[in-house]
TORDOTOR-301896 format. One record per residue (C-alpha): residue number from 1; chain; x, y, z. Coordinates in steps of 0.2 Angstrom, whole numbers, padded with zeros to 4 digits, always signed. Layout:
BEGIN
{site NUM, A, {X, Y, Z}} ...
! end
This chain:
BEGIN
{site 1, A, {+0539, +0606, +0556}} {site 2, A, {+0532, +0594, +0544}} {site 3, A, {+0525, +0576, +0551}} {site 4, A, {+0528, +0562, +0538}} {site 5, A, {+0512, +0552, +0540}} {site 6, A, {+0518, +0543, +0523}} {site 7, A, {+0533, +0532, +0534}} {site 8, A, {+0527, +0516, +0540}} {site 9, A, {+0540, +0512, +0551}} {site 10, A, {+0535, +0512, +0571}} {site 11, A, {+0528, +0531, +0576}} {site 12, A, {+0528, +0525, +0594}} {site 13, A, {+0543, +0522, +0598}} {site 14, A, {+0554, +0535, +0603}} {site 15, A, {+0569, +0535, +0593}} {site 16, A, {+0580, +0543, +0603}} {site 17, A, {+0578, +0532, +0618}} {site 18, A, {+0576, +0516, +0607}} {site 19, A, {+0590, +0518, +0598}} {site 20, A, {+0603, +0521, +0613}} {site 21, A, {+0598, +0505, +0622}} {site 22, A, {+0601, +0496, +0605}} {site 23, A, {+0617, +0506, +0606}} {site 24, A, {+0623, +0501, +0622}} {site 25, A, {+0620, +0482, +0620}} {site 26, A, {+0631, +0484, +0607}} {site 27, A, {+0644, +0491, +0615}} {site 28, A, {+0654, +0473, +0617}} {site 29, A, {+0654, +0472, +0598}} {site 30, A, {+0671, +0468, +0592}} {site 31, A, {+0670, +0476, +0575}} {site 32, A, {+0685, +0467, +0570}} {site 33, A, {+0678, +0452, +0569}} {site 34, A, {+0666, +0442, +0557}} {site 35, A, {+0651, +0439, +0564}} {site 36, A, {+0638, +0423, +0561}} {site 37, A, {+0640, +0421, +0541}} {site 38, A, {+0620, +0412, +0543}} {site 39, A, {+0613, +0422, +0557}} {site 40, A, {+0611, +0406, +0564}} {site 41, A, {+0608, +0415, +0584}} {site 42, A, {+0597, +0424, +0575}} {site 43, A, {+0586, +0411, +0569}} {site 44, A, {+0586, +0403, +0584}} {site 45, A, {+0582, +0418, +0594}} {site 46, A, {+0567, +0421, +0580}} {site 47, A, {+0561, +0403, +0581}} {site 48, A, {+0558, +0406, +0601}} {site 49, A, {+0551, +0422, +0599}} {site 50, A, {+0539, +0418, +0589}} {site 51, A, {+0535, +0398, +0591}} {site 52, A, {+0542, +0392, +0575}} {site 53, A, {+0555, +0378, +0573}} {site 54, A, {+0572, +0384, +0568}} {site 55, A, {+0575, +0376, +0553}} {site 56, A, {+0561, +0384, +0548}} {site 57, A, {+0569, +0401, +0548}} {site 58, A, {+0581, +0410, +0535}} {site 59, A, {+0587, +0428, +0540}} {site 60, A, {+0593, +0440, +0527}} {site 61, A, {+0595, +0459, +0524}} {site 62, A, {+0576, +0465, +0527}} {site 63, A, {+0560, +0459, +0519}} {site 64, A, {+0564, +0466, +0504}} {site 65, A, {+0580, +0455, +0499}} {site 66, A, {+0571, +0438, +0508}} {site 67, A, {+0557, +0440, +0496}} {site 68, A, {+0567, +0443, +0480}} {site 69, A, {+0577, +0430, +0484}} {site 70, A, {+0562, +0419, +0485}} {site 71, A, {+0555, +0424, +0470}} {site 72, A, {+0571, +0420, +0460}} {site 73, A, {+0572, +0402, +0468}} {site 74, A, {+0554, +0396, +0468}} {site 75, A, {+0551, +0404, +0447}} {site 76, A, {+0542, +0391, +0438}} {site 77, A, {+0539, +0400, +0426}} {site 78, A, {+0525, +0413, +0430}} {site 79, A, {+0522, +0426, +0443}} {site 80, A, {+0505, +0431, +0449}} {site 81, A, {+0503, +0448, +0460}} {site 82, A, {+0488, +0451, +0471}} {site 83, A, {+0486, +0469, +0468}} {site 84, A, {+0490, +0480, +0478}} {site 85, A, {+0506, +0475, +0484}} {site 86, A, {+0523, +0483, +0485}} {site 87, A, {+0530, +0482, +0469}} {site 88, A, {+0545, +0471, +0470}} {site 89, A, {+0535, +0455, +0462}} {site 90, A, {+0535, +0467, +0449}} {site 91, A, {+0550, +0474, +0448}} {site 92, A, {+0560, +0455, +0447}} {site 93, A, {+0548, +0448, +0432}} {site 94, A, {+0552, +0463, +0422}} {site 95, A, {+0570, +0463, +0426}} {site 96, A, {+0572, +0444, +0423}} {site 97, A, {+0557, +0443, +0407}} {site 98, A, {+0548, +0431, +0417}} {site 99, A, {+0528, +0430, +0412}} {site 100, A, {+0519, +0443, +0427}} {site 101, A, {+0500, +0443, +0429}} {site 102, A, {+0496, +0458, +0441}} {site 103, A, {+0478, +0451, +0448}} {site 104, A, {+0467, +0468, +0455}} {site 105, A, {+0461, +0462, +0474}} {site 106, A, {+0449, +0476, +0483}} {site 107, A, {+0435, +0467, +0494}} {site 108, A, {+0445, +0452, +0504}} {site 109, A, {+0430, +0442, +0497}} {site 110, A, {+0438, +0443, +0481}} {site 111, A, {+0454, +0433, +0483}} {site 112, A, {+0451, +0418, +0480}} {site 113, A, {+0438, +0421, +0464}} {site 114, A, {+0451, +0431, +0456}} {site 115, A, {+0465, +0418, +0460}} {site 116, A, {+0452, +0405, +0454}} {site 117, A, {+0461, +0404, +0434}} {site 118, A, {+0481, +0401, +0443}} {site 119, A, {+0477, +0390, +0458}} {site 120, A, {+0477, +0374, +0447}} {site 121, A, {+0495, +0380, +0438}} {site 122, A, {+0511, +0372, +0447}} {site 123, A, {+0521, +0383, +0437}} {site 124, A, {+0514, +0400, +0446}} {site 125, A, {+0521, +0408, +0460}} {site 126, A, {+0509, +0418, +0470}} {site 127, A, {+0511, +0434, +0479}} {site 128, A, {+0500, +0446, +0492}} {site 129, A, {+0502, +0453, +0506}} {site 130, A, {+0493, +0453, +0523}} {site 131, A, {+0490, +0467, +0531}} {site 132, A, {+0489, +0473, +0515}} {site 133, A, {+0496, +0490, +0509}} {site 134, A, {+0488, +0502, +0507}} {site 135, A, {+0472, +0496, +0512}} {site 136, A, {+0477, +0491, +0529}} {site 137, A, {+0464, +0475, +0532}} {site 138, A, {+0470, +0458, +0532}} {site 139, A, {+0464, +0442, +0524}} {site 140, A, {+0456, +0431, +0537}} {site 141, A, {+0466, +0418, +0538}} {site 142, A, {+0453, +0402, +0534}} {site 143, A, {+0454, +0411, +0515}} {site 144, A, {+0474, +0409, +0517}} {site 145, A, {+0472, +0394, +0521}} {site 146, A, {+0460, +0389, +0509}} {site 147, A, {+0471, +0396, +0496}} {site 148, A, {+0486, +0387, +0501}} {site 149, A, {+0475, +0371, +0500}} {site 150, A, {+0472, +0374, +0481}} {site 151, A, {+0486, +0383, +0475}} {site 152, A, {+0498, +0368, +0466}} {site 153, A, {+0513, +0383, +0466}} {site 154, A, {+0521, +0392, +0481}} {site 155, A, {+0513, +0404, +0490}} {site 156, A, {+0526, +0422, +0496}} {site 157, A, {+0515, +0429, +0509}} {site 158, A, {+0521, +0447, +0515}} {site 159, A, {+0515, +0449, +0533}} {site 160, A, {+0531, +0464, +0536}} {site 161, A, {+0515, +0473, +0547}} {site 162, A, {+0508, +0458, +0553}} {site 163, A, {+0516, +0464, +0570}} {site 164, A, {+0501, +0476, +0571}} {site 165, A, {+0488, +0464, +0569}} {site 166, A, {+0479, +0451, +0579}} {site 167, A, {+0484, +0435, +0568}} {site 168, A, {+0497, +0428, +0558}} {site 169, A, {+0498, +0415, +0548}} {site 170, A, {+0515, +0406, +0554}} {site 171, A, {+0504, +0396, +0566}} {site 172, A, {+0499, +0386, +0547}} {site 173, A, {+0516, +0384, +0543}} {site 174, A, {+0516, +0365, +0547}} {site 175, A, {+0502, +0362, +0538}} {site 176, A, {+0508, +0371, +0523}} {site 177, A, {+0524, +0367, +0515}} {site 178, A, {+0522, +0378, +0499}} {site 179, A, {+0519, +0394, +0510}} {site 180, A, {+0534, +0406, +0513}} {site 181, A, {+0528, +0421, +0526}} {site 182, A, {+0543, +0434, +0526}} {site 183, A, {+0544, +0448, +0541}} {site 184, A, {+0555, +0460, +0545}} {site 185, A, {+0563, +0470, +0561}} {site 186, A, {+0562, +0489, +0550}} {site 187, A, {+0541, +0492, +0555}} {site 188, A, {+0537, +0489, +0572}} {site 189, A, {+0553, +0484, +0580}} {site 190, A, {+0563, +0501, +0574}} {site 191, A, {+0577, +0490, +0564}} {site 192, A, {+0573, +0500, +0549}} {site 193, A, {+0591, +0507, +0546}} {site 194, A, {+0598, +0491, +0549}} {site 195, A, {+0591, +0481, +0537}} {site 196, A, {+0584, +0464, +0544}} {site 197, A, {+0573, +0449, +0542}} {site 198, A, {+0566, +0433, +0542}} {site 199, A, {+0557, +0421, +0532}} {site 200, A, {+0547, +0406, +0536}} {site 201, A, {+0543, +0391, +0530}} {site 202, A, {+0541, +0371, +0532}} {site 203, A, {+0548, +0368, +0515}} {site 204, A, {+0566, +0375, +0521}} {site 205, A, {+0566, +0358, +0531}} {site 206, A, {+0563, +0348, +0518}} {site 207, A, {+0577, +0333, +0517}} {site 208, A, {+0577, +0332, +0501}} {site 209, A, {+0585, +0347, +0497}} {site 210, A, {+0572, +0354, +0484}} {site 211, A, {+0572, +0369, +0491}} {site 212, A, {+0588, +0378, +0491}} {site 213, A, {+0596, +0392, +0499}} {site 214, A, {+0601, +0408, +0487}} {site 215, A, {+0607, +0420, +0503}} {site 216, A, {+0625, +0424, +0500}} {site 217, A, {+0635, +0420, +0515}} {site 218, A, {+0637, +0439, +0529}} {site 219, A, {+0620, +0446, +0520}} {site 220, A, {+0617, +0453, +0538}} {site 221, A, {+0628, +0463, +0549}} {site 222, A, {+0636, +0456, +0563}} {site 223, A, {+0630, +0475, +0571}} {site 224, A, {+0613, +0470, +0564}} {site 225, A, {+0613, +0452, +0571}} {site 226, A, {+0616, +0459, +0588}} {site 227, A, {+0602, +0471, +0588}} {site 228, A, {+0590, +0459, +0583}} {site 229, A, {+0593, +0445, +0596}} {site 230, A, {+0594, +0460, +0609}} {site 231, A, {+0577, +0465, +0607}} {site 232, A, {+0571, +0450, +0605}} {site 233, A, {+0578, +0445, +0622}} {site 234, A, {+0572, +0464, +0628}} {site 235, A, {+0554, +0467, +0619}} {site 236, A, {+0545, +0476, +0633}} {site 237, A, {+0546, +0494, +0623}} {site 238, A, {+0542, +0485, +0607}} {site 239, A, {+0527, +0478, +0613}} {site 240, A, {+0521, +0491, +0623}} {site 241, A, {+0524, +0504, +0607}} {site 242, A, {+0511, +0491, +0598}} {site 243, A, {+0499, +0493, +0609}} {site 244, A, {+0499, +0513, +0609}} {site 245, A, {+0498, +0510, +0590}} {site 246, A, {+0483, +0499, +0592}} {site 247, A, {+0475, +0511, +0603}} {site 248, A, {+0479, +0525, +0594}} {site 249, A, {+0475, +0516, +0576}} {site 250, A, {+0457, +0511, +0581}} {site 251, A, {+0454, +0528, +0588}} {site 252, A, {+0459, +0537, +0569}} {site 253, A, {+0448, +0524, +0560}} {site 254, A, {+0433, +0530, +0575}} {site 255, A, {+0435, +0546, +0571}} {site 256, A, {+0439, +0546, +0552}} {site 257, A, {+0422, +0535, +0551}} {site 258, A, {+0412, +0549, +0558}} {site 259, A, {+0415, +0559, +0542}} {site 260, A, {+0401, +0558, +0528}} {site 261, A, {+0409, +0554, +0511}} {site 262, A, {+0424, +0546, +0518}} {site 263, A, {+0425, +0526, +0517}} {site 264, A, {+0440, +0520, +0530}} {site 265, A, {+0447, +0504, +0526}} {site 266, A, {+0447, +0492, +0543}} {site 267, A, {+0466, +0492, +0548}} {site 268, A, {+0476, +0478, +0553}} {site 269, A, {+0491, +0488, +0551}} {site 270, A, {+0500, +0503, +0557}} {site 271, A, {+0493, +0515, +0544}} {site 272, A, {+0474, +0519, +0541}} {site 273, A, {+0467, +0519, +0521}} {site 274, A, {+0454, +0532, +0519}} {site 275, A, {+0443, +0536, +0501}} {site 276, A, {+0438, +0550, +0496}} {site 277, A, {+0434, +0561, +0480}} {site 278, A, {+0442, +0576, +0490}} {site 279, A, {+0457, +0566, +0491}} {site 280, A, {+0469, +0580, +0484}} {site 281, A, {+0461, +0595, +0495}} {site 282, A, {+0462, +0585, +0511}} {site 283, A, {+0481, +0579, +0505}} {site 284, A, {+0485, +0600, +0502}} {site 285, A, {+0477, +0606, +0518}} {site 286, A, {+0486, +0592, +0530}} {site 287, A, {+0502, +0599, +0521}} {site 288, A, {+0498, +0617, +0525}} {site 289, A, {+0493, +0608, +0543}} {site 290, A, {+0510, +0601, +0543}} {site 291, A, {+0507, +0583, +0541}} {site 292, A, {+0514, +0574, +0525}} {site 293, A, {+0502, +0562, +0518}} {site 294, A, {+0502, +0550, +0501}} {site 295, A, {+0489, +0549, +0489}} {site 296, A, {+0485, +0531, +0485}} {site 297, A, {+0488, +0535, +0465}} {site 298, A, {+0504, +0540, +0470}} {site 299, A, {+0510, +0524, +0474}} {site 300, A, {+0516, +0512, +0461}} {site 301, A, {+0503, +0500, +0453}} {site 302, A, {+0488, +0508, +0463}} {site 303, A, {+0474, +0500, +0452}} {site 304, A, {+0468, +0518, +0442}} {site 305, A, {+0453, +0514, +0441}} {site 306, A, {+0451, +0514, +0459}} {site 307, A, {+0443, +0527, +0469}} {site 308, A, {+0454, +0543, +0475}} {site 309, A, {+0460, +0541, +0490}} {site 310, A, {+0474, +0544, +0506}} {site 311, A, {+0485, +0534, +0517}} {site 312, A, {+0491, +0541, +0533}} {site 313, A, {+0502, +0532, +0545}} {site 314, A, {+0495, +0532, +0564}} {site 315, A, {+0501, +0546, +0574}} {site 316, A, {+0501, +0547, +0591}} {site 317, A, {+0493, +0561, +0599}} {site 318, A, {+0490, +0577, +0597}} {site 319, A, {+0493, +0575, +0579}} {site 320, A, {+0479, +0560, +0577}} {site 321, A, {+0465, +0573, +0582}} {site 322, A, {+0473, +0587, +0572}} {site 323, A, {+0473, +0575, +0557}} {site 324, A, {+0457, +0567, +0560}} {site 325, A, {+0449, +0585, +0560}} {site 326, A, {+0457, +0593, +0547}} {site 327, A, {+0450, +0579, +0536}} {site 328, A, {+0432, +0583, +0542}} {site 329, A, {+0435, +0602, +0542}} {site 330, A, {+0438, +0597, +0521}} {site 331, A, {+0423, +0589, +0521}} {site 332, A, {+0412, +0601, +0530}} {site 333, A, {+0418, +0616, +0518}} {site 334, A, {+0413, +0607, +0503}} {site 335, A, {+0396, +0603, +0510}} {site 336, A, {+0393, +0620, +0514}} {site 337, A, {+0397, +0626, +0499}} {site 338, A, {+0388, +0613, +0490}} {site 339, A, {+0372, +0621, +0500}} {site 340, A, {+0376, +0638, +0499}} {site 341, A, {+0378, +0636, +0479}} {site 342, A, {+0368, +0622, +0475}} {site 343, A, {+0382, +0616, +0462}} {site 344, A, {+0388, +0599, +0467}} {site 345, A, {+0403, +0600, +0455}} {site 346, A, {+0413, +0609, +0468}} {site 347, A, {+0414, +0591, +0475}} {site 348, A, {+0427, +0585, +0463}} {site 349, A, {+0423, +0566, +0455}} {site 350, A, {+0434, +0553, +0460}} {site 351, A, {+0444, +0552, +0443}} {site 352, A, {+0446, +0572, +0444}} {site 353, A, {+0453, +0570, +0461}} {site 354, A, {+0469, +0563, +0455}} 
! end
């Protein structure tokens, strides 16, 4: 039986228990009827949730249609991607022609310099997201902040794993009128099949209208809609499944740390990011092991001049310790070889690891 350490939804929650308490809330759900066309109760229940006024709040069909949506209303004229992102930024600026500057970010440090020629440009709409993916780290949220400050355009800041991490920059919503933070109910809260999600943002309060509101009327399920305020009423099992994520997350990046050759990523997230120029061995002998894993190349617009490397999802035990040492096991045969031959070319480089 192969484990998918490649899907980033919640490993810690059991599905089968999870889902049949979602299931029997919804019992009393006339399906006959239409349900709240804006997912207004759902705001509402989000707005508590999370500390954020409601008209603050718009809900849609997951991350993924809040953030297009955003990007097709706030256009001025110019995209900029902090890299690597998911690919949807992307994907809308070459379906609609718009002008698209993909902007490489590795070191947090980097942000803001790389940023630097776009900050000044009103007609720019920026893009990251934080914790990012693949890397798994978070940008501290003083150079969010700093970039909010100087950016004359929006700023989309996707935060759909921020649920794993110890901050979130919501609490600068009030502060920051042209920053839009979108989240979702698919990762940590086990929505994934239901498609759900929010965005924030001061902006949407606005009285003078300037910024309008592009969600078509039902875009969320009533079946949906009642999920969503249930666990948000009921999010012991949620929380307690982050935790053992957590723990089990900072364990992997303990372990994984302990291997020479390997650089591990810090992780804010529910995945771990590992380099390494046996990227492809370790990713063929954790599929002989069992456990599916995704080369960073493999994922669309991975920077390719970027070091080789792998991104596992956190498993929860016993398969974290099986992972973590089948990566070492890789590491150790290649070191012994390279002393019992002396020919370091049995290492692969990093370009040849692709």
């Amino acid at each position: 039986m192969t484990f998918d350490l490649t899907w980033t939804g919640s490993q810690f929650l059991d599905p089968t228990a999870h889902s049949r308490g979602v299931l029997s809330a919804l019992e009393a759900v006339d399906l006959t009827t239409k349900d709240d066309t804006w997912s207004s109760r759902v705001a509402e229940a989000i707005a508590e949730h999370f500390t954020v006024p409601t008209p603050w709040i718009r809900v849609g069909a997951g991350s993924t249609q809040l953030i297009e949506v955003l990007l097709r209303e706030l256009n001025r004229g110019a995209v900029v991607d902090v890299v690597p992102n998911f690919h949807l930024a992307a994907t809308v600026a070459r379906q609609e022609g718009w002008a698209y500057h993909s902007v490489p970010v590795r070191e947090p440090a980097e942000l803001l310099p790389a940023l630097e020629p776009y900050l000044g440009r009103a007609d720019v709409t920026i893009a990251l997201s934080s914790p990012r993916n693949p890397l798994g780290y978070q940008f501290d949220l003083a150079d969010i902040e700093d970039l909010l400050r100087r950016a004359a355009g929006p700023v989309i800041l996707d935060e759909v794993y921020a649920d794993f991490a110890p901050d979130s920059a919501l609490r600068l919503l009030g502060a920051y009128p042209n920053l839009y933070i979108a989240r979702t109910f698919s990762k940590a809260w086990g929505l994934a099949t239901l498609r759900a999600g929010f965005v924030a943002s001061s902006a949407f309060d606005d009285p003078s209208g300037s910024v309008r509101r592009r969600l078509l009327p039902n875009s969320v399920s009533g079946i949906a809609q009642h999920a969503v305020r249930h666990l948000l009423a009921h999010p012991e099992a949620v929380r307690d499944s982050i935790a053992a994520a957590q723990r089990a997350r900072d364990l992997m990046l303990a372990g994984l740390a302990r291997i020479p050759g390997v650089r591990v990523w810090p992780s804010a997230a529910n995945y771990v990011c590992l380099e390494t120029p046996l990227a492809g061995p370790v990713t063929e002998a954790l599929a002989a092991a069992g456990y599916r894993a995704r080369l960073l190349h493999d994922l669309r617009g991975y920077p390719e001049s970027w070091p080789a490397g792998i991104r596992l999802s956190v498993p929860p035990q016993p398969h974290l310790d099986r992972v973590v040492a089948c990566v070492e096991a890789c590491h150790r045969g290649a070191v012994e070889t390279v002393q019992a031959t002396g020919f370091a070319e049995v290492v692969p480089s990093p370009q040849a690891a692709r």
